[in-house]
PDB file of N, CA, C and O in Angstrom:
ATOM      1  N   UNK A   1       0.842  -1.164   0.000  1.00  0.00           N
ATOM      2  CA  UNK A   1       0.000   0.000   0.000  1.00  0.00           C
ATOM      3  C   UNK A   1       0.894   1.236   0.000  1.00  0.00           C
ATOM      4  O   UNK A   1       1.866   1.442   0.727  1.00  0.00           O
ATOM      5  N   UNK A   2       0.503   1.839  -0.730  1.00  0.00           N
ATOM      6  CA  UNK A   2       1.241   3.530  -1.138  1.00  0.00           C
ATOM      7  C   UNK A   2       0.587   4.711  -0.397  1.00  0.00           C
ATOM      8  O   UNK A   2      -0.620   4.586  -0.601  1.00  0.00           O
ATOM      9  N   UNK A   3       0.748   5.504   0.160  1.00  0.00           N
ATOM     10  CA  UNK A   3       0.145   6.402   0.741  1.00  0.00           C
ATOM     11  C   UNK A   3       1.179   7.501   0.319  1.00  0.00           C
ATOM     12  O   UNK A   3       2.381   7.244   0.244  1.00  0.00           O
ATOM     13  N   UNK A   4       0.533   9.030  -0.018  1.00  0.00           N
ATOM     14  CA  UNK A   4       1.158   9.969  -0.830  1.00  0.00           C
ATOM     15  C   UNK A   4       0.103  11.456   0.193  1.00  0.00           C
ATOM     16  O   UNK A   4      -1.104  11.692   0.132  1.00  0.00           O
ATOM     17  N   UNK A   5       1.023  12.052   0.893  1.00  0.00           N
ATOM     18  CA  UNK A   5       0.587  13.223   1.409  1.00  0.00           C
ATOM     19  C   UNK A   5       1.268  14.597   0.775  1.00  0.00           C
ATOM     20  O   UNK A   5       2.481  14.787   0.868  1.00  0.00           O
ATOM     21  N   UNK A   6       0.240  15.686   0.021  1.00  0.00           N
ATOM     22  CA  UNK A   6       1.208  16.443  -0.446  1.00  0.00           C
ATOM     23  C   UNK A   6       0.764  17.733   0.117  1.00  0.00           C
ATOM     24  O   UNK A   6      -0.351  18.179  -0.151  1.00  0.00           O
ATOM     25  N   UNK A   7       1.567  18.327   0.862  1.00  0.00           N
ATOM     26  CA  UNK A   7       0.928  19.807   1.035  1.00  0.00           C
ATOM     27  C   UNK A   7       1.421  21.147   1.002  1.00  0.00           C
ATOM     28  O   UNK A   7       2.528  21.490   1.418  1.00  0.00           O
ATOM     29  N   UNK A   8       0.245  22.162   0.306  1.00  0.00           N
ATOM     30  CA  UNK A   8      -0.072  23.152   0.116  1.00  0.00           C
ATOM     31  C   UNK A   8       0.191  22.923  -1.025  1.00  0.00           C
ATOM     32  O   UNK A   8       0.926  23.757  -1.554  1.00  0.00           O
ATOM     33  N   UNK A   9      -0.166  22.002  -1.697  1.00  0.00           N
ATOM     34  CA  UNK A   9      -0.163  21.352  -3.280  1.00  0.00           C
ATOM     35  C   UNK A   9      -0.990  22.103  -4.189  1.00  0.00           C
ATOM     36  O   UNK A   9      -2.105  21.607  -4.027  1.00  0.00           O
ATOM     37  N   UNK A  10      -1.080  22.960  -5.001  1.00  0.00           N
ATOM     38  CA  UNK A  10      -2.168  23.126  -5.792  1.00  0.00           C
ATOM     39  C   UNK A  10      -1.505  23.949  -7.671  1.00  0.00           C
ATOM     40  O   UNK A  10      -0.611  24.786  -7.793  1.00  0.00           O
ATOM     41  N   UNK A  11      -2.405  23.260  -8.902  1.00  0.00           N
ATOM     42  CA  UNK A  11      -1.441  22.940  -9.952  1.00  0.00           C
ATOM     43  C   UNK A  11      -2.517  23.733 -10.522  1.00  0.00           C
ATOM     44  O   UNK A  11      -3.618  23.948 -10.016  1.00  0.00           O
ATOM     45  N   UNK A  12      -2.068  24.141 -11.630  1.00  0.00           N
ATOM     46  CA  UNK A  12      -3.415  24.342 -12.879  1.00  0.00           C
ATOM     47  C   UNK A  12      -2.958  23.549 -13.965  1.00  0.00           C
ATOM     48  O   UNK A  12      -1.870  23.681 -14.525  1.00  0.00           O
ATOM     49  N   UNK A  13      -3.918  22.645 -14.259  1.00  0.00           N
ATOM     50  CA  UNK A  13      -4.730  22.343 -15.681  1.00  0.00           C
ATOM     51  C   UNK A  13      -4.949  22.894 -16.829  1.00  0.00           C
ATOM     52  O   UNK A  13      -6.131  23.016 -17.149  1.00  0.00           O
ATOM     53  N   UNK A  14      -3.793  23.430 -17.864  1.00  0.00           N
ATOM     54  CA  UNK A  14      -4.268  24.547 -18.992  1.00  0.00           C
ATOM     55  C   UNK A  14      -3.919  23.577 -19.922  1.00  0.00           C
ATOM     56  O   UNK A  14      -2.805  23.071 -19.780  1.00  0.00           O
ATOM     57  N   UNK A  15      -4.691  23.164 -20.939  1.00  0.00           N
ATOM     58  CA  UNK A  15      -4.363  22.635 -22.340  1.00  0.00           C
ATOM     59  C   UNK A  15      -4.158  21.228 -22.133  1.00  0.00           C
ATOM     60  O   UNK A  15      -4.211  20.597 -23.189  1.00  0.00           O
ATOM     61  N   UNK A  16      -3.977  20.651 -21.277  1.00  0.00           N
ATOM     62  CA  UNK A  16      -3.597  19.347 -20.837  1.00  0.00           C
ATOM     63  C   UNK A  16      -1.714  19.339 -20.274  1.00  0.00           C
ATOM     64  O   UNK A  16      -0.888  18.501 -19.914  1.00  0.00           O
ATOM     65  N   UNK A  17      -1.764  20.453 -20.440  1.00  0.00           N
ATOM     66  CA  UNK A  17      -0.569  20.449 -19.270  1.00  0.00           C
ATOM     67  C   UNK A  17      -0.522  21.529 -17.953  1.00  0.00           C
ATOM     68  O   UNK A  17      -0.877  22.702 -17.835  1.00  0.00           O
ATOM     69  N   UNK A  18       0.013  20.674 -17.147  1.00  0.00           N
ATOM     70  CA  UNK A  18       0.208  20.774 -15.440  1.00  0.00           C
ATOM     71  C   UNK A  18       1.071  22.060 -15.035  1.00  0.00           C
ATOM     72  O   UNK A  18       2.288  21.999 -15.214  1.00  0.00           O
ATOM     73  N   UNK A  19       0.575  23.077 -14.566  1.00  0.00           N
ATOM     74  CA  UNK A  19       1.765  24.155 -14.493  1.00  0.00           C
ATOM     75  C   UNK A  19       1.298  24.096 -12.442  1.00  0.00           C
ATOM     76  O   UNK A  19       0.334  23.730 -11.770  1.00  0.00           O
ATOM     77  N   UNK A  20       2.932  24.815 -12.130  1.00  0.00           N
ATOM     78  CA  UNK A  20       2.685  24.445 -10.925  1.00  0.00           C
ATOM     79  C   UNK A  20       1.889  26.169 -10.490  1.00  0.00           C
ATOM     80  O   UNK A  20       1.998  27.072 -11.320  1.00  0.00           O
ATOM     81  N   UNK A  21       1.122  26.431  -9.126  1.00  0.00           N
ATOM     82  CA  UNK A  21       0.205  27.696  -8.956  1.00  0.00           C
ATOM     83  C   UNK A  21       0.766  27.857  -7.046  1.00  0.00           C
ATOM     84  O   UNK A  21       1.080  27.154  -6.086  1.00  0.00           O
ATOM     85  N   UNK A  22       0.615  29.074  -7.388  1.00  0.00           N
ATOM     86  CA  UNK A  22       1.362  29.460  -6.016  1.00  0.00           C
ATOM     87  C   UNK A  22       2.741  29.637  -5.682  1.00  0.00           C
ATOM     88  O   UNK A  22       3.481  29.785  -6.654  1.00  0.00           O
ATOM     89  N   UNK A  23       3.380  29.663  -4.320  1.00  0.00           N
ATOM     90  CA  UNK A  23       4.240  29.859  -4.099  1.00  0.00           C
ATOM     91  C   UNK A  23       5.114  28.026  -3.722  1.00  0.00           C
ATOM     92  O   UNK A  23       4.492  26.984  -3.512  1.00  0.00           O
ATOM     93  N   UNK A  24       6.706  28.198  -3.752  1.00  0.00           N
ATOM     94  CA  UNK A  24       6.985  26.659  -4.208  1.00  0.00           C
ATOM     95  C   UNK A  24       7.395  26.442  -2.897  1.00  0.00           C
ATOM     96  O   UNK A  24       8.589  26.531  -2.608  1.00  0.00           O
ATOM     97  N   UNK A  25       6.188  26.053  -1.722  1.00  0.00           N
ATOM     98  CA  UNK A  25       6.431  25.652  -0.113  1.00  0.00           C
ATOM     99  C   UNK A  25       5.997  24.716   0.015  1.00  0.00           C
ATOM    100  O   UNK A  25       5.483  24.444   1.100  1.00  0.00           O
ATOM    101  N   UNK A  26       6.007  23.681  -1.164  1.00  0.00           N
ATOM    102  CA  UNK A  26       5.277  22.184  -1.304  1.00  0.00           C
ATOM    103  C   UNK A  26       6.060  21.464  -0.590  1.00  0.00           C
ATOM    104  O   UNK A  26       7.237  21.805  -0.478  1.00  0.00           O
ATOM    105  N   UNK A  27       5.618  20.420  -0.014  1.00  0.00           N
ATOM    106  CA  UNK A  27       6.294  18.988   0.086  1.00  0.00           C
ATOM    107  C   UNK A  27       5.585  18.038   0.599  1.00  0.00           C
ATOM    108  O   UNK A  27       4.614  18.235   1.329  1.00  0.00           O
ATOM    109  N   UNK A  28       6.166  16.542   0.138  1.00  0.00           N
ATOM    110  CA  UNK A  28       5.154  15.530  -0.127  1.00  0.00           C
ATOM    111  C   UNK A  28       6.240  14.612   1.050  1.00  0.00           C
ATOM    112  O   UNK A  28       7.416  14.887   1.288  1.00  0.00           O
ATOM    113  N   UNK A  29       5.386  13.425   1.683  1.00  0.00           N
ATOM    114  CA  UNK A  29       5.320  12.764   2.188  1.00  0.00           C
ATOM    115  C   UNK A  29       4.733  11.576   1.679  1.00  0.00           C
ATOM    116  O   UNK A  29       3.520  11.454   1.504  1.00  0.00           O
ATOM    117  N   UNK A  30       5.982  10.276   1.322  1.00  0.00           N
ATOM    118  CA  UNK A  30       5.494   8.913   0.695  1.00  0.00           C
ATOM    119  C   UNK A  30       5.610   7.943   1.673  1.00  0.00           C
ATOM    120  O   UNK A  30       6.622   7.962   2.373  1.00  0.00           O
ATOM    121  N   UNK A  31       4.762   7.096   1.854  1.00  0.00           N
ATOM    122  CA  UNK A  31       4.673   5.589   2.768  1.00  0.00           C
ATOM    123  C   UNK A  31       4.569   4.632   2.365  1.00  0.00           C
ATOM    124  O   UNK A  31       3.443   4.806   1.899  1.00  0.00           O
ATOM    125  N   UNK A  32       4.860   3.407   2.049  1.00  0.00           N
ATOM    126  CA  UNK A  32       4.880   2.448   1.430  1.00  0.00           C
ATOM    127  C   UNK A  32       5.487   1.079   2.790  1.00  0.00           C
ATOM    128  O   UNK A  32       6.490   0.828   3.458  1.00  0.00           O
ATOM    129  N   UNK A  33       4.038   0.520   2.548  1.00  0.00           N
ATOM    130  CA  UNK A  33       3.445  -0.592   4.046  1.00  0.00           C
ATOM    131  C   UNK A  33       3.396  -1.705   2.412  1.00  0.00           C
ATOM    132  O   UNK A  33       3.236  -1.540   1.203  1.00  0.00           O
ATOM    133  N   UNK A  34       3.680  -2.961   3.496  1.00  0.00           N
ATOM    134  CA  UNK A  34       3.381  -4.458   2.839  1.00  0.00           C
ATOM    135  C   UNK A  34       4.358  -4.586   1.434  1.00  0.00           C
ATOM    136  O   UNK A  34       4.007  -5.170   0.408  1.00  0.00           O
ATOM    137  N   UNK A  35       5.503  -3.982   1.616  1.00  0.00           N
ATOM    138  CA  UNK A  35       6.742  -4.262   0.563  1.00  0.00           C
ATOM    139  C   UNK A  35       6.889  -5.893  -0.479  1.00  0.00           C
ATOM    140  O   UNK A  35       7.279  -7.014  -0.155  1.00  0.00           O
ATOM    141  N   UNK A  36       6.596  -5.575  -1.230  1.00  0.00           N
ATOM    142  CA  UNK A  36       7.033  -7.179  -1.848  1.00  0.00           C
ATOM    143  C   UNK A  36       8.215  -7.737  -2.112  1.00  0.00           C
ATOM    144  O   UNK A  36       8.606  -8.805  -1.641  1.00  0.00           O
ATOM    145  N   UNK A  37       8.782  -7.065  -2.835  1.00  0.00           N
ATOM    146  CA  UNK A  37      10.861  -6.426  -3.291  1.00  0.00           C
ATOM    147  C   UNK A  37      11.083  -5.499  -2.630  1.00  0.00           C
ATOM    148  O   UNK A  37      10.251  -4.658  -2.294  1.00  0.00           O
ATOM    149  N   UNK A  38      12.285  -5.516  -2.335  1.00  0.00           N
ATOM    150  CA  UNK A  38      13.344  -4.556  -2.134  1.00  0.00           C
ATOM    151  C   UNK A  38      14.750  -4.772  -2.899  1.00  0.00           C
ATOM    152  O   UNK A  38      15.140  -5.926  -3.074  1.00  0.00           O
ATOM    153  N   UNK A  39      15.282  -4.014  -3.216  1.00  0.00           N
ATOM    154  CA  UNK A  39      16.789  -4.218  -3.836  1.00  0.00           C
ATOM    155  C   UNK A  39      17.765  -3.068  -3.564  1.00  0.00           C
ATOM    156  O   UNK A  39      17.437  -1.896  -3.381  1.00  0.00           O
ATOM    157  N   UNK A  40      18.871  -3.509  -3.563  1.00  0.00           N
ATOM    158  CA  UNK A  40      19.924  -2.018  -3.902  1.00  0.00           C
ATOM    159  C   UNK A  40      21.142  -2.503  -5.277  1.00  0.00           C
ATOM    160  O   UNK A  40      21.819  -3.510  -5.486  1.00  0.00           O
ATOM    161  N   UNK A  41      20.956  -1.246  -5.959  1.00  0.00           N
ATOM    162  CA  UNK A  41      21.628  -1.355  -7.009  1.00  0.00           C
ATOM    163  C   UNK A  41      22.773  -0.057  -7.157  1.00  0.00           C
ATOM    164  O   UNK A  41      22.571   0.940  -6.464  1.00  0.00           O
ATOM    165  N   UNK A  42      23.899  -0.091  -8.017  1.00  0.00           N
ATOM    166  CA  UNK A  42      24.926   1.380  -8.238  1.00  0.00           C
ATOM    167  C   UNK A  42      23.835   2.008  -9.209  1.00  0.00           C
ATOM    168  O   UNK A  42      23.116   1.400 -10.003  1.00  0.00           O
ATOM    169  N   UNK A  43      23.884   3.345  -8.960  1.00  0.00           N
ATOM    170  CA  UNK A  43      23.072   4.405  -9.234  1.00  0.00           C
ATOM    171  C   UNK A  43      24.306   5.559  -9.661  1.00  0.00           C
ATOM    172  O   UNK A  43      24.721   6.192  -8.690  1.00  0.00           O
ATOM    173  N   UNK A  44      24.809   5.834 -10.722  1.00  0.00           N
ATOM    174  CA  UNK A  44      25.677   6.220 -11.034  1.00  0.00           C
ATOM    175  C   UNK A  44      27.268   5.883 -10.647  1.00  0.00           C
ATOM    176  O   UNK A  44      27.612   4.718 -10.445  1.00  0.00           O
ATOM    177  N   UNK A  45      28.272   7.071 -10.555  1.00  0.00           N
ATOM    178  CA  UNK A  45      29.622   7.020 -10.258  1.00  0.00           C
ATOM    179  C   UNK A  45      29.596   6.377  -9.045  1.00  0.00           C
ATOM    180  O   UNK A  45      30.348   5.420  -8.861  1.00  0.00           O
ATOM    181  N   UNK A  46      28.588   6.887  -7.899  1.00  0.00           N
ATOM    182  CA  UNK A  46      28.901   7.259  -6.502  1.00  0.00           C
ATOM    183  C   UNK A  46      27.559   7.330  -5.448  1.00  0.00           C
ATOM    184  O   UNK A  46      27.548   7.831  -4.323  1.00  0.00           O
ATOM    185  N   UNK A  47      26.713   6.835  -5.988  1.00  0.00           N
ATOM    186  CA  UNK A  47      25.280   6.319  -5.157  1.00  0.00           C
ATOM    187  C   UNK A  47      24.813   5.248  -5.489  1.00  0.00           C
ATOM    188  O   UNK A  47      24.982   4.674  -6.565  1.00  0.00           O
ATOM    189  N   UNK A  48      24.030   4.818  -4.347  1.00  0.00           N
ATOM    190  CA  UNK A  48      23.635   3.748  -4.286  1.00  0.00           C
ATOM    191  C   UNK A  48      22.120   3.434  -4.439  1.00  0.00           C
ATOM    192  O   UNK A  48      21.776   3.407  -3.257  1.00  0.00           O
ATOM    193  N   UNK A  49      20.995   3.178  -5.179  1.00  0.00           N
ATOM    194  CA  UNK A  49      19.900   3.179  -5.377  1.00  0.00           C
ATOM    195  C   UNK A  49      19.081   2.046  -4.605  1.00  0.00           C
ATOM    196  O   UNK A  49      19.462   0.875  -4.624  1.00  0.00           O
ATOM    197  N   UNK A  50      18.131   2.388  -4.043  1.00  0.00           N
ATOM    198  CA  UNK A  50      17.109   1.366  -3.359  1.00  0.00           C
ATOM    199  C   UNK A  50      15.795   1.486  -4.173  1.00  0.00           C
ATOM    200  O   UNK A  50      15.252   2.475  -4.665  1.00  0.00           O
ATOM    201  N   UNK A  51      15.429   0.088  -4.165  1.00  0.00           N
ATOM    202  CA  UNK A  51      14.276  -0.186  -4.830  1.00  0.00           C
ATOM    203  C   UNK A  51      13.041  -0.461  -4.170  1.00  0.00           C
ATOM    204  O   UNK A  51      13.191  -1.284  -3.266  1.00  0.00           O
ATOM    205  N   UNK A  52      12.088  -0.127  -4.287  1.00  0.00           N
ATOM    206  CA  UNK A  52      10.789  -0.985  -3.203  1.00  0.00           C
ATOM    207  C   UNK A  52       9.724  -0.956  -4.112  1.00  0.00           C
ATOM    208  O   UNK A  52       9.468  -0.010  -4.857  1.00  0.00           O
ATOM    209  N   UNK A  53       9.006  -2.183  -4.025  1.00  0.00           N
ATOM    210  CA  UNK A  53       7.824  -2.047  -5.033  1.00  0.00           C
ATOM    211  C   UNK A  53       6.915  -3.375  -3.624  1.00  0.00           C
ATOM    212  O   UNK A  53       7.219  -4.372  -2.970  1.00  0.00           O
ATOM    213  N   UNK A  54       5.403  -2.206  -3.914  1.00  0.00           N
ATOM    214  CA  UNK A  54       4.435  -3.335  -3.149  1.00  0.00           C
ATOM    215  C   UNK A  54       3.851  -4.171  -4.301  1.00  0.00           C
ATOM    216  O   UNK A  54       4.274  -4.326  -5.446  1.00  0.00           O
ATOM    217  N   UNK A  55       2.510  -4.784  -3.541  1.00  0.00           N
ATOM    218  CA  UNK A  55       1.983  -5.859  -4.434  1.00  0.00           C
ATOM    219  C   UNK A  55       1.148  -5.509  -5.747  1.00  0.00           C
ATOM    220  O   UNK A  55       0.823  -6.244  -6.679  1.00  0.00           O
ATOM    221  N   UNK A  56       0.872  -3.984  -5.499  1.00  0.00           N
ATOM    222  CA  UNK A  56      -0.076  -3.315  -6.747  1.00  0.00           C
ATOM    223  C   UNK A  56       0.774  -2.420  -7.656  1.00  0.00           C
ATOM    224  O   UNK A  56       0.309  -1.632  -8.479  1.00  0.00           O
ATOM    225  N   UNK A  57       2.154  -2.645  -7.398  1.00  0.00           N
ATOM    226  CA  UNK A  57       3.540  -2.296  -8.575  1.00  0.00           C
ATOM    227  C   UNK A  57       3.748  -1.022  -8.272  1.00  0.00           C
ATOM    228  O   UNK A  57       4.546  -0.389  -8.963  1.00  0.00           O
ATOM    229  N   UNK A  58       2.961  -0.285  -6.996  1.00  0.00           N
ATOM    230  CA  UNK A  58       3.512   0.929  -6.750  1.00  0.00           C
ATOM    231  C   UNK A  58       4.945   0.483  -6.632  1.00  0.00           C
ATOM    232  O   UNK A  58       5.261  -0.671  -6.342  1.00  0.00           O
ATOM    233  N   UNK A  59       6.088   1.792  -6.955  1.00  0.00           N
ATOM    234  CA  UNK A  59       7.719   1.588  -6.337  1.00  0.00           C
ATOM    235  C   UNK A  59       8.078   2.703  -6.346  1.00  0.00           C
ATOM    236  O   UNK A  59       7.985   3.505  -7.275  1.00  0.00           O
ATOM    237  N   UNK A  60       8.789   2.950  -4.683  1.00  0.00           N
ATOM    238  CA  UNK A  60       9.766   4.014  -4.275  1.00  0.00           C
ATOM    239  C   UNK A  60      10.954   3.825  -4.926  1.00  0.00           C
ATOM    240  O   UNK A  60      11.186   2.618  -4.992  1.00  0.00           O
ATOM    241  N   UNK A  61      11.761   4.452  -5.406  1.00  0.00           N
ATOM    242  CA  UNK A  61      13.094   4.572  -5.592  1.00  0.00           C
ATOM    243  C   UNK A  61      13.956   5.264  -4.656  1.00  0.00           C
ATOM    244  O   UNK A  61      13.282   6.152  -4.135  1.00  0.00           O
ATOM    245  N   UNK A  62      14.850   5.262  -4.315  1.00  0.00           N
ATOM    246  CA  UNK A  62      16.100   6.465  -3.143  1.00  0.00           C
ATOM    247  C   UNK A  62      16.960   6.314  -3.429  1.00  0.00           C
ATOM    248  O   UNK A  62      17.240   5.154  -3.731  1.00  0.00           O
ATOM    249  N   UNK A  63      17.802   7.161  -3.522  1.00  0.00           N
ATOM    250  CA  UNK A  63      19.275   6.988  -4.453  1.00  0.00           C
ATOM    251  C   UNK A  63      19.853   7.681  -2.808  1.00  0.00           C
ATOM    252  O   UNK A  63      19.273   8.581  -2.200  1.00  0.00           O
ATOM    253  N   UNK A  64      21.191   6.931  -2.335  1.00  0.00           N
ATOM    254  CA  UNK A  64      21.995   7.471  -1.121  1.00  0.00           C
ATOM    255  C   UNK A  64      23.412   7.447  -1.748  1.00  0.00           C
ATOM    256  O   UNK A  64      23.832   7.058  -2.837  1.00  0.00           O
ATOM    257  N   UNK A  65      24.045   8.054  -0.563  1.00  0.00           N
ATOM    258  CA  UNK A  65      25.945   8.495  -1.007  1.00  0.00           C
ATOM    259  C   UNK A  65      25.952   7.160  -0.231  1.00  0.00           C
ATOM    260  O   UNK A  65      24.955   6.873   0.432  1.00  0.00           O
ATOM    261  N   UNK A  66      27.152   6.216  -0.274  1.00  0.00           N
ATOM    262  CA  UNK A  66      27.804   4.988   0.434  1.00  0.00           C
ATOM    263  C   UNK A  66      27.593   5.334   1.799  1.00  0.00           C
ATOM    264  O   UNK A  66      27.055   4.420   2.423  1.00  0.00           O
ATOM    265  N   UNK A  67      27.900   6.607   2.631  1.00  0.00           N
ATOM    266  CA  UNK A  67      27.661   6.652   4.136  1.00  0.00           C
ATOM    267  C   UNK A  67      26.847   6.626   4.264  1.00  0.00           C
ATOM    268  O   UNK A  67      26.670   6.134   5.379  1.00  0.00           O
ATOM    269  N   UNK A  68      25.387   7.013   3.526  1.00  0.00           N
ATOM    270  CA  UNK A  68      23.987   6.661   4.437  1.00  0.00           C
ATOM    271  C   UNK A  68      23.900   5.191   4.213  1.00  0.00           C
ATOM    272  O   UNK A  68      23.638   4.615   5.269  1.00  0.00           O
ATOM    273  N   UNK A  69      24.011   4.510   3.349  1.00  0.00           N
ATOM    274  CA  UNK A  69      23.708   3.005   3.021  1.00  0.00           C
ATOM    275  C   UNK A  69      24.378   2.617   4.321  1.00  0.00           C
ATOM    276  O   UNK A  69      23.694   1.928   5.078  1.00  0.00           O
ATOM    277  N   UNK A  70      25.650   2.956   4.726  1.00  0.00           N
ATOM    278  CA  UNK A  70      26.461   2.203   5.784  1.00  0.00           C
ATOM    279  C   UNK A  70      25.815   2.476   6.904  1.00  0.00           C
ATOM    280  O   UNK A  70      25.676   1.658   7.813  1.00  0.00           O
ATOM    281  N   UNK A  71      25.444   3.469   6.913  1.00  0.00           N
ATOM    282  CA  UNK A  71      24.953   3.905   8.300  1.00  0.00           C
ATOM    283  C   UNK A  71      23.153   3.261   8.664  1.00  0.00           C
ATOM    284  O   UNK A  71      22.796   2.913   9.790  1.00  0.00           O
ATOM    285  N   UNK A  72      22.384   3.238   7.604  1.00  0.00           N
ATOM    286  CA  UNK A  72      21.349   2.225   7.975  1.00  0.00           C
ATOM    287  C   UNK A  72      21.850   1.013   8.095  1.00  0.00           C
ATOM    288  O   UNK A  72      21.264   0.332   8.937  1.00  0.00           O
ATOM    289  N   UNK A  73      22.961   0.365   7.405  1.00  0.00           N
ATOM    290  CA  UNK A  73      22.812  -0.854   7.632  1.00  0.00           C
ATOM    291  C   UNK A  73      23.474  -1.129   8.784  1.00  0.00           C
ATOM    292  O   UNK A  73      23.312  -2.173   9.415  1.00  0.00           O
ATOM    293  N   UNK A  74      24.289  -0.157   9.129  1.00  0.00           N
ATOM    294  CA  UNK A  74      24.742  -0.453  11.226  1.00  0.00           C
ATOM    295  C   UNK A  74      23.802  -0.325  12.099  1.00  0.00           C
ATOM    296  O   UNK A  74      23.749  -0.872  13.201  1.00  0.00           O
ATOM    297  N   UNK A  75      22.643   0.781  11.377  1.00  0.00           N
ATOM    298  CA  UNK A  75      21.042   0.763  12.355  1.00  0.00           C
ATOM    299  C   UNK A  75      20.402  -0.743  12.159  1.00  0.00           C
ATOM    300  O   UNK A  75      19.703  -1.040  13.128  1.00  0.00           O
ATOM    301  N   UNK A  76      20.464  -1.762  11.156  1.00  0.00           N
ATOM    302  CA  UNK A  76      19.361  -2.022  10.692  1.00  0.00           C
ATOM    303  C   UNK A  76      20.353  -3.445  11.893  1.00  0.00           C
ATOM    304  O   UNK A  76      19.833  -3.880  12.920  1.00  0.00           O
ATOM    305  N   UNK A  77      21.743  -3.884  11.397  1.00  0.00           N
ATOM    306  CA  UNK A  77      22.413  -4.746  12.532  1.00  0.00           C
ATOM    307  C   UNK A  77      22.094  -4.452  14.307  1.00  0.00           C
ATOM    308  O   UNK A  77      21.927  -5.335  15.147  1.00  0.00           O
ATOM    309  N   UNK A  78      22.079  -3.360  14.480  1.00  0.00           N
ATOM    310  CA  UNK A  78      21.905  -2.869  16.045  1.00  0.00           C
ATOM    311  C   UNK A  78      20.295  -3.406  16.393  1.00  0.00           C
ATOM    312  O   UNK A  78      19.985  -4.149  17.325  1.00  0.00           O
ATOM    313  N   UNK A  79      19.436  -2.848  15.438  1.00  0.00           N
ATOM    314  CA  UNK A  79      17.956  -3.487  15.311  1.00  0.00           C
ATOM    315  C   UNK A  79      18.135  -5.205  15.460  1.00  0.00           C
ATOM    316  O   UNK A  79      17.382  -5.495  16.389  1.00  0.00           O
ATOM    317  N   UNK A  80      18.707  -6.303  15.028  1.00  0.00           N
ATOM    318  CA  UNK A  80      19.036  -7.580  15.092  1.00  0.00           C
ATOM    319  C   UNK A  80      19.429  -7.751  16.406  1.00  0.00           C
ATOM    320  O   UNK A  80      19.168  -8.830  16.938  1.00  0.00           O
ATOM    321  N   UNK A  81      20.128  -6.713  17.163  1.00  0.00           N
ATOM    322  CA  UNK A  81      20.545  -7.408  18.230  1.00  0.00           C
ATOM    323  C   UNK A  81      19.884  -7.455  19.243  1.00  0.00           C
ATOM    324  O   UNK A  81      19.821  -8.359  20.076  1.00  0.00           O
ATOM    325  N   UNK A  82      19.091  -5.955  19.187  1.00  0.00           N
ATOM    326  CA  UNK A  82      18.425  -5.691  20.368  1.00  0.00           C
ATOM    327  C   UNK A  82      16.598  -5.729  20.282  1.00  0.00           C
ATOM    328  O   UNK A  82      15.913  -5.702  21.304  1.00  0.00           O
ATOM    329  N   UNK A  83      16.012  -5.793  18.892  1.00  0.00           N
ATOM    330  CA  UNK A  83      14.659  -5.531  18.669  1.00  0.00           C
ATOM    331  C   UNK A  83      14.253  -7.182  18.698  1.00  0.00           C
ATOM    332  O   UNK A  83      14.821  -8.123  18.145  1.00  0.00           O
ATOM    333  N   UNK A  84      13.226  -7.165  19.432  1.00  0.00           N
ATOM    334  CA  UNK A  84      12.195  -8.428  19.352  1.00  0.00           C
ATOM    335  C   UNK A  84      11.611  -8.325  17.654  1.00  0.00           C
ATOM    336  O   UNK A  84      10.898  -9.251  17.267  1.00  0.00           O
ATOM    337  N   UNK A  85      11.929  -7.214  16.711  1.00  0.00           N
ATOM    338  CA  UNK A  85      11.198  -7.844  15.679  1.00  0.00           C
ATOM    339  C   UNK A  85      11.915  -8.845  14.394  1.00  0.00           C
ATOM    340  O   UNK A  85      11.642  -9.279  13.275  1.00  0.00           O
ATOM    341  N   UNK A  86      13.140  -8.863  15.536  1.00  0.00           N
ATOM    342  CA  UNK A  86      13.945 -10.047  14.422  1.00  0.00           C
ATOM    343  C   UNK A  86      14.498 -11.140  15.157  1.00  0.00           C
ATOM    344  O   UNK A  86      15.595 -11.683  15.025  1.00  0.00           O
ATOM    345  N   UNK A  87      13.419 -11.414  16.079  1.00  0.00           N
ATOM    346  CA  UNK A  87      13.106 -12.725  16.756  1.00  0.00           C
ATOM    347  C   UNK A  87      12.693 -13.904  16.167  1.00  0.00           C
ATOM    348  O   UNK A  87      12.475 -14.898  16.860  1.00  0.00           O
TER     349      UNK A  87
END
């Protein structure tokens, strides 16, 4: 399931194309519950790309520098040691 919060969002509709209206203080908020895949792939010279797609083919993409990848995955080991959810 995809969930997409965007706010103070608002676009105009002229001709069949999307122009953006207002001032640019947007930002969106994505959630993505019940993952089917995940992957990480090289994403150019020097990032690292994550993949997530649920069961209805929604997919996040995130492209990180090597230190964030390292650094979740020392969160995600610390989570193994100490979280009941990898019991």
């Amino acid at each position: 399931m995809l969930t997409l919060t965007l706010e103070e969002f608002m676009v105009e509709l002229t001709e069949g194309s999307i122009k953006n209206v207002g001032p640019t203080n947007k930002s969106a908020t994505v959630k993505m519950f019940d993952v089917e895949s995940a992957e990480a792939r090289e994403f150019g010279d020097k990032r690292v790309k994550l993949v997530f797609e649920d069961e209805d083919g929604n997919e996040i993409q995130v492209s990180l520098f090597p230190e964030d990848v390292r650094k979740i995955a020392s969160e995600i080991d610390a989570l193994e040691d100490d979280s009941p959810v990898f019991e």
